[in-house]
Backbone as CSV, one residue per row, in Angstrom:
resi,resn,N_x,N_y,N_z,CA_x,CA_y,CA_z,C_x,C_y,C_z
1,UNK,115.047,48.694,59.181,116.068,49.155,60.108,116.940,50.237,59.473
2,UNK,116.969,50.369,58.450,118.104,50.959,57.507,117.245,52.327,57.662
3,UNK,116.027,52.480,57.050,115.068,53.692,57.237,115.349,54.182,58.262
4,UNK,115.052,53.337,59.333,115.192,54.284,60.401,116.164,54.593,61.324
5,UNK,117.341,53.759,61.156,119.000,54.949,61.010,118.687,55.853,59.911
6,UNK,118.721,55.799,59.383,118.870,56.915,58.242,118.118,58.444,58.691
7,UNK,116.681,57.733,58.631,115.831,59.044,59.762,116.677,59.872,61.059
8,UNK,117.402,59.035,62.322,117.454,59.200,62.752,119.034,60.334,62.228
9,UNK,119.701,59.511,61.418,121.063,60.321,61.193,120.530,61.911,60.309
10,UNK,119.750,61.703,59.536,119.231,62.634,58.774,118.416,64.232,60.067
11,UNK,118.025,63.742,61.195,117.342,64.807,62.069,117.780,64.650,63.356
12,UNK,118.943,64.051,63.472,119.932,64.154,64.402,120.508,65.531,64.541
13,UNK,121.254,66.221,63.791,121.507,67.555,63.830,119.955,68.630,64.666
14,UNK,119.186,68.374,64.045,117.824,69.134,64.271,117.145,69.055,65.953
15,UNK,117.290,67.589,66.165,117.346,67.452,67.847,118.424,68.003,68.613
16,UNK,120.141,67.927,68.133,121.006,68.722,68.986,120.467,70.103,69.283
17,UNK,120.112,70.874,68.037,119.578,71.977,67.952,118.719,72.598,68.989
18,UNK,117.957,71.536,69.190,116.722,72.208,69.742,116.976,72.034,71.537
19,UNK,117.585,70.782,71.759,118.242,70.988,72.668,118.973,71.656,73.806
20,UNK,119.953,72.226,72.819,120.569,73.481,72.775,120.020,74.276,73.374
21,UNK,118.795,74.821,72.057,118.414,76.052,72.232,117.283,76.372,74.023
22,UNK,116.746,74.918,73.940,116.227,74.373,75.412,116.744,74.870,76.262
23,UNK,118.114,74.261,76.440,119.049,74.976,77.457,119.263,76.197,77.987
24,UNK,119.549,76.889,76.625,120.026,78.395,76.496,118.949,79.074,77.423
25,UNK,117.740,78.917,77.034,116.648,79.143,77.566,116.752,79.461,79.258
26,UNK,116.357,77.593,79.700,116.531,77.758,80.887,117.714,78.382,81.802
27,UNK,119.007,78.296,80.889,120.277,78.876,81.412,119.911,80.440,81.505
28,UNK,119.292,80.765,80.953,118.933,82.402,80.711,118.222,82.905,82.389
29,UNK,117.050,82.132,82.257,116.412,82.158,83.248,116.634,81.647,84.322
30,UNK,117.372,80.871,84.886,118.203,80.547,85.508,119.041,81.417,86.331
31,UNK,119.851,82.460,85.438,120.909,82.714,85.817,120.423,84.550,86.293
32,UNK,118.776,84.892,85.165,118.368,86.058,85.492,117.451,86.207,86.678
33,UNK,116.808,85.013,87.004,115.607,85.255,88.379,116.574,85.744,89.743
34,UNK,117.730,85.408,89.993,118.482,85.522,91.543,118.811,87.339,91.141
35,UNK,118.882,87.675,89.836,119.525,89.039,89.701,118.515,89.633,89.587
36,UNK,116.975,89.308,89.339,116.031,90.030,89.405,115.533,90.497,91.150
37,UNK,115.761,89.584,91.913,115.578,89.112,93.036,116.471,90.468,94.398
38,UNK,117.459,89.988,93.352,118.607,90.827,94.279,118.382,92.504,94.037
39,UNK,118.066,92.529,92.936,117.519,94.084,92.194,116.257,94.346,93.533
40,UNK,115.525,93.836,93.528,114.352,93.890,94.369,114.633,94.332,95.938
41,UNK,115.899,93.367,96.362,116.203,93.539,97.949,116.956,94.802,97.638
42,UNK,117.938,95.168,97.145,119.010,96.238,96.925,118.029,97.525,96.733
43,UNK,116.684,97.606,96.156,116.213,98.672,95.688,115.694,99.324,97.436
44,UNK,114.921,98.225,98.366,114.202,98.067,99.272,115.523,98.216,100.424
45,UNK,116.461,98.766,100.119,117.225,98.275,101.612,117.877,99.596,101.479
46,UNK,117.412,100.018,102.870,117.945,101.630,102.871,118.987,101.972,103.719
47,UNK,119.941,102.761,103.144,121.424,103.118,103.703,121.261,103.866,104.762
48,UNK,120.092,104.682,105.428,120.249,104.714,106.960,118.344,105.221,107.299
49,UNK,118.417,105.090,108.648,117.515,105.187,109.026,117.096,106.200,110.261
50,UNK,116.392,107.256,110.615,116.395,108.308,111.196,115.541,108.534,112.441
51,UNK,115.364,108.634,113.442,114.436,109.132,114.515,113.814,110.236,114.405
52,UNK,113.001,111.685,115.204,112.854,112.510,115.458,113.513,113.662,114.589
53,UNK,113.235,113.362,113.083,114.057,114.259,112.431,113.788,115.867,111.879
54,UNK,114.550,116.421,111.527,113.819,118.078,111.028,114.531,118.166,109.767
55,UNK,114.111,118.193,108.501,114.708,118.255,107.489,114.248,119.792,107.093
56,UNK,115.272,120.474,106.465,115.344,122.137,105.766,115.623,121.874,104.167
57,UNK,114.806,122.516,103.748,115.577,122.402,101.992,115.037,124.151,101.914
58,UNK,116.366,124.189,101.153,116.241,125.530,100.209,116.501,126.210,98.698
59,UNK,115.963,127.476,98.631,115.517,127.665,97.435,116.769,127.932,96.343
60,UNK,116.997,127.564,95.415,118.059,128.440,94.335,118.299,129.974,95.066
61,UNK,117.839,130.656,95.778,118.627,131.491,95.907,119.442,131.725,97.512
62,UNK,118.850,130.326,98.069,119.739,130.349,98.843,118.929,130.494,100.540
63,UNK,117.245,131.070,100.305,116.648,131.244,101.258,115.886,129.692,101.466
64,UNK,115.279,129.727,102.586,114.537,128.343,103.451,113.556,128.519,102.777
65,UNK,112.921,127.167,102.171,112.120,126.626,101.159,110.795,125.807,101.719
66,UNK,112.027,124.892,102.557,110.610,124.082,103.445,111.177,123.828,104.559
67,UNK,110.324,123.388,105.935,110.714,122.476,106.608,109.867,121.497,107.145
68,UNK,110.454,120.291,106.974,109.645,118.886,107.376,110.312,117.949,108.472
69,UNK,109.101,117.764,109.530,109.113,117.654,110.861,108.716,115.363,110.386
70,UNK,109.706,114.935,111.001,108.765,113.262,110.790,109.376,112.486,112.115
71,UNK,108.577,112.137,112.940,109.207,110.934,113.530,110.276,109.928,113.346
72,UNK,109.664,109.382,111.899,110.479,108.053,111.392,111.109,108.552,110.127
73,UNK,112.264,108.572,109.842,112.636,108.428,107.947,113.576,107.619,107.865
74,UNK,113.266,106.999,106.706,114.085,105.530,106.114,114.422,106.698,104.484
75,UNK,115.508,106.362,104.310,115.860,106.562,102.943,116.896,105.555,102.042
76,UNK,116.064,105.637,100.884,116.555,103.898,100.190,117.323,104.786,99.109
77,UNK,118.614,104.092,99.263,119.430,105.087,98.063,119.469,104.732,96.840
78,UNK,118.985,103.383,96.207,118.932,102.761,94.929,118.039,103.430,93.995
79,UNK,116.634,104.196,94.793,115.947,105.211,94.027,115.625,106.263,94.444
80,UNK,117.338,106.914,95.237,116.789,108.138,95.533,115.813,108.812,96.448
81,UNK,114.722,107.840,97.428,113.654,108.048,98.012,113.945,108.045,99.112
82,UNK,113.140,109.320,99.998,112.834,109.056,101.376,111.597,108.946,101.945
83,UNK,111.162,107.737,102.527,109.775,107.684,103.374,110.022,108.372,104.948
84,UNK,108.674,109.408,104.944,108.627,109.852,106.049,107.487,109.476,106.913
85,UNK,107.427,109.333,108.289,106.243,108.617,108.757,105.236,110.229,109.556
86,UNK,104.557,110.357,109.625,103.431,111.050,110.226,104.496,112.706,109.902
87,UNK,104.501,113.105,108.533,105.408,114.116,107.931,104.681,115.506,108.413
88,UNK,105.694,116.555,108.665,104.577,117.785,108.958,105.509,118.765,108.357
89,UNK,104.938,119.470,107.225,105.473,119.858,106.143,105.076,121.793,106.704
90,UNK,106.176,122.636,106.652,105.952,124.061,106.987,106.762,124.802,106.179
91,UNK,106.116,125.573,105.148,106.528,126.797,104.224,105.506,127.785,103.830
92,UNK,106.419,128.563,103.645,105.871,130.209,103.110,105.777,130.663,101.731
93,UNK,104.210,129.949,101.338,103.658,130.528,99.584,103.210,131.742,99.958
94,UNK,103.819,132.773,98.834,103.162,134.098,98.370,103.070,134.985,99.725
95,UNK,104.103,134.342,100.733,104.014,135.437,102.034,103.072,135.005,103.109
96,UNK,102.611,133.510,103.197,102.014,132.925,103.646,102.262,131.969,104.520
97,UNK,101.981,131.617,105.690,102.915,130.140,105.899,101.898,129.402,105.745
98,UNK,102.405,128.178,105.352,101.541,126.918,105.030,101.548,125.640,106.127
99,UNK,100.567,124.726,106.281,101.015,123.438,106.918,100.742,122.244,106.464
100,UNK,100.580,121.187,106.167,100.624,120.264,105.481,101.117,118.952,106.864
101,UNK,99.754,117.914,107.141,100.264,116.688,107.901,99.354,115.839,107.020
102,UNK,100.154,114.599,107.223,99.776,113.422,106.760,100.032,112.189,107.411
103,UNK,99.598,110.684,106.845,100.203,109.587,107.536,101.380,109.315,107.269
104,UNK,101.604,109.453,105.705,103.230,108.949,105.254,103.342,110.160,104.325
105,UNK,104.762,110.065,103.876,105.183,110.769,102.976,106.380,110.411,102.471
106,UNK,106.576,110.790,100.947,107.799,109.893,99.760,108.576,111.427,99.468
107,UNK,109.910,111.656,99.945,109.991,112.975,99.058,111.213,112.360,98.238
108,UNK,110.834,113.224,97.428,111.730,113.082,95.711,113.272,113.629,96.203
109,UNK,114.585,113.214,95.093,115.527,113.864,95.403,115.402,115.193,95.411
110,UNK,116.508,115.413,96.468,116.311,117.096,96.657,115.461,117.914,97.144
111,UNK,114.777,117.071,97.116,113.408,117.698,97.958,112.417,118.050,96.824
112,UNK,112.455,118.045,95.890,111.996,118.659,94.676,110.625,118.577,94.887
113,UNK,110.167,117.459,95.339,108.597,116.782,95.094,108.367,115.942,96.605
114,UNK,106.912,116.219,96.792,106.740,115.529,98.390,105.246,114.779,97.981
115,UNK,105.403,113.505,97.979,103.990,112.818,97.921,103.427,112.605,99.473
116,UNK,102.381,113.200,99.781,101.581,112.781,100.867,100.496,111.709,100.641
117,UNK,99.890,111.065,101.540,99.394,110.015,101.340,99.120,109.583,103.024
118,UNK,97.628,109.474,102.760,96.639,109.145,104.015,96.296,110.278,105.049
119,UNK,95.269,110.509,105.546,94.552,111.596,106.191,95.004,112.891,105.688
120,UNK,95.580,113.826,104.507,96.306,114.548,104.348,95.204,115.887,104.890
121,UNK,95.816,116.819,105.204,95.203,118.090,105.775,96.064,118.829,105.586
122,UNK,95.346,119.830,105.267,96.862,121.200,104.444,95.904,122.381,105.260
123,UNK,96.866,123.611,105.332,96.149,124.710,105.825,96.746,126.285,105.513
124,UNK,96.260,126.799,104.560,97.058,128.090,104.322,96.609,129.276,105.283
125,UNK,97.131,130.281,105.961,96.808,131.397,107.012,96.318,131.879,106.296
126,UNK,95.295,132.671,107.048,94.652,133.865,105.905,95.302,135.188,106.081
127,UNK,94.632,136.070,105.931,95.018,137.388,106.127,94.111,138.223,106.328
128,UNK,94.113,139.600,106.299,93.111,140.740,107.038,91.938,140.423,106.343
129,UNK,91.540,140.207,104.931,90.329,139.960,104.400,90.403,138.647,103.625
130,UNK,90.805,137.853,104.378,90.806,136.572,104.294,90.902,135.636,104.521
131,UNK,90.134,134.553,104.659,89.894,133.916,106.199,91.017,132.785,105.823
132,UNK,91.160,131.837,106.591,92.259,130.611,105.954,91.590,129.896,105.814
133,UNK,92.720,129.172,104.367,91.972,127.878,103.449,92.346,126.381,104.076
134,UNK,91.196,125.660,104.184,91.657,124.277,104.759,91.812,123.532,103.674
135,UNK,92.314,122.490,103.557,91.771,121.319,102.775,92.188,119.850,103.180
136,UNK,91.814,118.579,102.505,91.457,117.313,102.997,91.371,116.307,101.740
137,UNK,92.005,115.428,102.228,92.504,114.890,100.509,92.826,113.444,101.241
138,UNK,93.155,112.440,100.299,93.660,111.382,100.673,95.507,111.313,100.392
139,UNK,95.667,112.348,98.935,96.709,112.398,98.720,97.362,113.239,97.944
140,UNK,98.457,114.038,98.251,98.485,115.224,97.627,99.817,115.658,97.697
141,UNK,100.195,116.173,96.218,101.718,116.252,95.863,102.015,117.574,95.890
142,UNK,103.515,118.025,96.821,103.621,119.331,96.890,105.145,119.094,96.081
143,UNK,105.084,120.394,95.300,106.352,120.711,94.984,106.860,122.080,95.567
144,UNK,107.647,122.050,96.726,107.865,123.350,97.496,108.428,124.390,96.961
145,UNK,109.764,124.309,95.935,110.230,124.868,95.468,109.788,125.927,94.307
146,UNK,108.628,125.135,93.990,108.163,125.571,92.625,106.708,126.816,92.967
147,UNK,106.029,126.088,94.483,105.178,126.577,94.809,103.579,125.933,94.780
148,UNK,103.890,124.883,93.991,102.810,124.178,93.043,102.313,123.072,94.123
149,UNK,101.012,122.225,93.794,100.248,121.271,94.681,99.365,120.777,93.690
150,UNK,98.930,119.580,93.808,98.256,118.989,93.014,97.347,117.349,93.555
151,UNK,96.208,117.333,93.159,95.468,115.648,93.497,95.009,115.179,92.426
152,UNK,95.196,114.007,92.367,94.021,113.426,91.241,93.283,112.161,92.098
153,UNK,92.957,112.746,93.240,91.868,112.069,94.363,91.037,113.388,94.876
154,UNK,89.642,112.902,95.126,88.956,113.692,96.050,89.657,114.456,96.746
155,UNK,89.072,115.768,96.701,89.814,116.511,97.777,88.230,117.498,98.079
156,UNK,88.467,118.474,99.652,87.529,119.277,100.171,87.946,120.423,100.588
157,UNK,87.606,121.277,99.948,88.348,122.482,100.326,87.104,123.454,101.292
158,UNK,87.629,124.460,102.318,86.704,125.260,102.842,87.694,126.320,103.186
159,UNK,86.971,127.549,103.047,87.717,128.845,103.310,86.315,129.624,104.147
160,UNK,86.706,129.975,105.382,85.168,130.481,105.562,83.926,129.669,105.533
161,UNK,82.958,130.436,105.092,81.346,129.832,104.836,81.657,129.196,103.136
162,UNK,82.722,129.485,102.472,82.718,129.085,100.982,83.252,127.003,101.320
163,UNK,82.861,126.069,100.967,82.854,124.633,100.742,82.940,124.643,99.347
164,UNK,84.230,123.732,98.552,84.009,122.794,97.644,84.554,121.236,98.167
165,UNK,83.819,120.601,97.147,84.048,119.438,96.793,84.491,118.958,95.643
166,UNK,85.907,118.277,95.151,86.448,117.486,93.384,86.852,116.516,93.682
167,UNK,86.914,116.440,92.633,87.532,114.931,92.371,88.745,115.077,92.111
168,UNK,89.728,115.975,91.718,91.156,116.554,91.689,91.326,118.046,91.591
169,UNK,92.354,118.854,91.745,92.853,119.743,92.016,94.096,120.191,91.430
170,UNK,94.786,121.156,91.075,95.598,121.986,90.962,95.750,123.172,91.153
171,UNK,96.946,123.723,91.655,96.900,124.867,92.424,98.411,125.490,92.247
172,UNK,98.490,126.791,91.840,99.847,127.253,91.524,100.146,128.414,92.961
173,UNK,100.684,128.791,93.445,101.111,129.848,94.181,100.746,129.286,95.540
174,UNK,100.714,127.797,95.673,99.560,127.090,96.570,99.493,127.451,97.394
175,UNK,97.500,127.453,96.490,96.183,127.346,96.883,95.777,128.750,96.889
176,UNK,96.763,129.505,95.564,96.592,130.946,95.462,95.751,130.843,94.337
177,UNK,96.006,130.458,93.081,95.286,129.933,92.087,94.873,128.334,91.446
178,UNK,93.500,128.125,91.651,93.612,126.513,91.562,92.456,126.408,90.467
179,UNK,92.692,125.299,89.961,91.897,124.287,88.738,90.841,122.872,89.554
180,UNK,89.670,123.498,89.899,89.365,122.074,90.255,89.014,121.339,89.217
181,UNK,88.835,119.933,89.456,88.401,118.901,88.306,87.737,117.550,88.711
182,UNK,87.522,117.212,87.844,86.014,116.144,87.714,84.586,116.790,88.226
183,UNK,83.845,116.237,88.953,83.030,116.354,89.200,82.846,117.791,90.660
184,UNK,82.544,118.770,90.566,82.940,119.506,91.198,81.656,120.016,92.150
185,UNK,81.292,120.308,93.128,79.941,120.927,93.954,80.738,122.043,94.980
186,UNK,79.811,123.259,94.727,80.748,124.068,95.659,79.081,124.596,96.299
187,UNK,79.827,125.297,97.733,78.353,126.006,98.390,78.888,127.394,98.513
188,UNK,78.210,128.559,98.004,79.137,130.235,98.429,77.622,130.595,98.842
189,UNK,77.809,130.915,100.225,77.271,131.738,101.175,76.461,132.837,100.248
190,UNK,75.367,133.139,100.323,73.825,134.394,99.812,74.884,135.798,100.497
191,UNK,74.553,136.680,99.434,75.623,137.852,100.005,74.790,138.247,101.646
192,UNK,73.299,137.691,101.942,72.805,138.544,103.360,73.730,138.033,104.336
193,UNK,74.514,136.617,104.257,74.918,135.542,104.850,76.327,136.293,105.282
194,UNK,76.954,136.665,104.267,78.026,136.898,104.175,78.227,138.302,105.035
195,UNK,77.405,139.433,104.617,77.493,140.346,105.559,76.865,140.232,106.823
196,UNK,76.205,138.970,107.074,76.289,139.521,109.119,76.840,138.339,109.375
């Protein structure tokens, strides 16, 4: 009996301990899951919500940059984001006007950056010796300001009788100069083709 008081007084300290530290634990977690939770709803809950809207952004110097046409926009202010629903995106690269529709669309603050996403279809005008460029993507990031466009999904481009096919894209002056990538197949028209 004496042994084992003794045991017990001797690793008595060592059980408070661990105890303790048990606690701390669950108190931790405890007290962090409702604030993880609330982080989650607060991020997801957007300070207003829009009908039939026409959004304008413009350039550093002051001229019209873009304009985007959406039915629906929700914008969540915890990160800055606005979702646009069936977005129809209209600006002028390199003296060009552009069009750009999709199913949804995320634009960045400021307009800086526009993620499209689902059926995307873009279309640059051509000009006197140049026919206009289509293309077809699942998803595709414009930065208006900058001029720039980019996929790292399939995309199909056609200008004329000229067809490619990649697996991603980049394009500066967009769709003035572009980088296709991955796996790439293009078809260019036999010059007899081309002249009649």
């Amino acid at each position: 009996m004496y042994r084992f008081l003794n045991f017990i007084y001797r690793f008595y300290p060592l059980a408070i301990a661990m105890l303790l530290a048990a606690g701390a634990t669950w108190l931790e977690y405890a007290t962090r899951s409702p604030e993880s939770s609330t982080d989650a709803v607060v991020t997801q809950t957007p300070d207003f919500i829009a009908e039939t809207v026409r959004v304008t952004g413009f350039a550093k110097d002051g001229k019209l940059s873009f304009t985007l046409v959406s039915p629906r926009l929700t914008h969540l202010p915890a990160i800055d984001l606005t979702h646009v629903e069936q977005p129809q995106l209209q600006f002028i690269a390199q003296g060009r006007q552009m069009w750009i529709n999709a199913n949804h669309g995320k634009v960045g603050p400021k307009g800086e950056r526009i993620d499209f996403t689902g059926n995307v279809e873009a279309e640059r005008e051509g000009a006197p010796s140049d026919p206009p460029m289509h293309l077809s993507s699942e998803q595709l990031t414009v930065w208006p300001q900058e001029q720039r466009a980019a996929s790292d999904v399939p995309v199909r481009l056609t200008q004329g009788e000229v067809r490619a096919n990649a697996n991603g894209f980049e394009a500066d002056n967009v769709f003035g100069a572009m980088k296709l990538s991955g796996k790439v197949r293009m078809y260019l028209p036999s010059r007899h083709q081309r002249k009649s």
